[in-house]
C-alpha positions as CSV (number, residue, x, y, z in Angstrom):
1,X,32.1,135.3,159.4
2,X,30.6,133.9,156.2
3,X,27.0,135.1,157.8
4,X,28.4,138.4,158.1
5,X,29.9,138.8,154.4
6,X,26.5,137.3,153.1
7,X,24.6,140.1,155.2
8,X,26.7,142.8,153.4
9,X,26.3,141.3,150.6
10,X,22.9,141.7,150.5
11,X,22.4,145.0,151.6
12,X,25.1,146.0,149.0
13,X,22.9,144.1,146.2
14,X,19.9,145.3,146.9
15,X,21.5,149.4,147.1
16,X,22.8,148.8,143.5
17,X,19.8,147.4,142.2
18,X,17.8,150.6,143.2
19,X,21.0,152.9,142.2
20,X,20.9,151.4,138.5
21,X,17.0,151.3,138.6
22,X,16.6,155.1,139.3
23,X,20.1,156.0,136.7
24,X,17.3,154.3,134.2
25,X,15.1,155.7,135.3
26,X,16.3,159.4,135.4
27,X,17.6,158.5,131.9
28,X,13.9,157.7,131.0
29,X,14.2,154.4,129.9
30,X,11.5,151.6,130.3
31,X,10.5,150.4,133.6
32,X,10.7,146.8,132.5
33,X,14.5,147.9,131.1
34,X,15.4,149.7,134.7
35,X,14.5,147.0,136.8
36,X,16.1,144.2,134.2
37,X,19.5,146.4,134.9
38,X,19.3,147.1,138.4
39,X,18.2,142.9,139.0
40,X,21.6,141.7,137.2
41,X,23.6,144.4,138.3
42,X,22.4,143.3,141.9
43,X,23.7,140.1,141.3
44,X,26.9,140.7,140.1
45,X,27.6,142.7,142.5
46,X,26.2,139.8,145.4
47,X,28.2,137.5,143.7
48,X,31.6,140.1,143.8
49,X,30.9,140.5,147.1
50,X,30.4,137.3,148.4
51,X,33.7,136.4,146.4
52,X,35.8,139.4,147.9
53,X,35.1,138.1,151.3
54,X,35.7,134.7,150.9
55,X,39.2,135.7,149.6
56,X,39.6,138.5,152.3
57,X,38.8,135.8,155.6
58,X,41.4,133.7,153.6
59,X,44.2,136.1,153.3
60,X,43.4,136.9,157.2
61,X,43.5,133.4,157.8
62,X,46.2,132.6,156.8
63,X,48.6,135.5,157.5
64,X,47.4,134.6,161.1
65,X,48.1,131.1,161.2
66,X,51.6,132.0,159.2
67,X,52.5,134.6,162.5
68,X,51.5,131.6,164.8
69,X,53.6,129.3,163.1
70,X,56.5,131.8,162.9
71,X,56.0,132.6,166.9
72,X,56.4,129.5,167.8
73,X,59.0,127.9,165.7
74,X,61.2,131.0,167.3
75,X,59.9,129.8,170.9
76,X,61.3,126.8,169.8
77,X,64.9,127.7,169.1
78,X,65.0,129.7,172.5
């Protein structure tokens, strides 16, 4: 699972960084300035991603360990 977030991740940085380096550039700012943008907006948004899954497999986690614990503790009483 974590090879899979850090895939998206990835692909997700590397779309923002040329999304903010072409709005500079369409905005006809300095090459050096579009590619500064685009390079730390690509890693916020790696790092936002990489967190947002981390904290999504969690939740998943453990709302499916919670519904196995809850199945069997009611096998139990029957």
């Amino acid at each position: 699972m974590d090879k899979t977030i850090e895939r998206y991740a990835k692909v997700i940085a590397i779309m923002v960084f040329f999304v903010m380096a072409l709005a500079g550039w369409f905005y006809s700012n300095d090459p050096a300035v579009c590619a500064w943008r685009g390079f730390i907006g690509a890693i916020v948004m790696y790092a936002a991603v990489r967190i947002a899954g981390a904290v999504l497999t969690s939740m998943i986690i453990n709302a499916a360990v919670q519904d196995e614990l809850k199945k069997s503790s009611e096998g139990d009483k029957t």
